[in-house]
N, C-alpha and C positions, 0 to 999 in steps of 0.2 A: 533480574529474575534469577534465582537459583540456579546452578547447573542441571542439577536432579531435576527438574518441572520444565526444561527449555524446550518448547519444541521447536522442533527444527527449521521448520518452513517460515514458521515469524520469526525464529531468529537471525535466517539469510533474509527476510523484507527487510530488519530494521538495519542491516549492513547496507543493500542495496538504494535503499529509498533515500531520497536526502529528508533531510532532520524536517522541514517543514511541514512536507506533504505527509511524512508518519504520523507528526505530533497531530493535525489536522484528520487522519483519517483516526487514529485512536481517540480523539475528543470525540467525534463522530460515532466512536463504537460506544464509546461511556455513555454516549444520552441515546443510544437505541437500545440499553439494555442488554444489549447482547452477550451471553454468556461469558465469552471469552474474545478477543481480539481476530483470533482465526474463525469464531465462528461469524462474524461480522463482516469478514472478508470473503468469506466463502458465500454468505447470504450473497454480498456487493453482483461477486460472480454470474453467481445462478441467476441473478433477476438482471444482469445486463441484456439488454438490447441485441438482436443480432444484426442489425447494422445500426452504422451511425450517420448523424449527421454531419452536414461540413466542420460546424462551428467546435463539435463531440472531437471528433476528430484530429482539428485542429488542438484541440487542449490534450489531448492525448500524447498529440508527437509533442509537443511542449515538454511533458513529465517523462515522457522516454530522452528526448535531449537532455533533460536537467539528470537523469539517472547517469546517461554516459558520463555525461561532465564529473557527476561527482565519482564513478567509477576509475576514472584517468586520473582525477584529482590525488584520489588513494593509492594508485600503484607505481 
């Protein structure tokens, strides 16, 4: 993406996220139409659930252990 047009909050997701689960959630945004990649993520947001289930949950800490890893990975 150009410097000029970056915004900022997707462009610390795409540092923080490992490579999989962006490319996965931007295929996701390309077939909902959604404007732009933040606005897809921000939809994601608003319509989550305010609790979860076990199973929700459990994939959750999943994608936050694979974030750390790849955080430690990098520094």
């Amino acid at each position: 993406m150009p410097r000029g047009r970056t915004n900022i909050a997707v462009s610390n997701l795409s540092i923080l996220i490992p490579r999989d689960i962006h490319n996965r959630a931007r295929a996701k945004a390309v077939r909902s139409n959604a404007p732009s990649f933040a606005a897809y993520v921000a939809s994601v947001l608003e319509s989550a659930p305010a609790a979860m289930s076990p199973e929700q949950w459990e994939r959750t800490q999943m994608i936050e252990l694979k974030i750390i890893a790849n955080l430690r990975r990098k520094s």
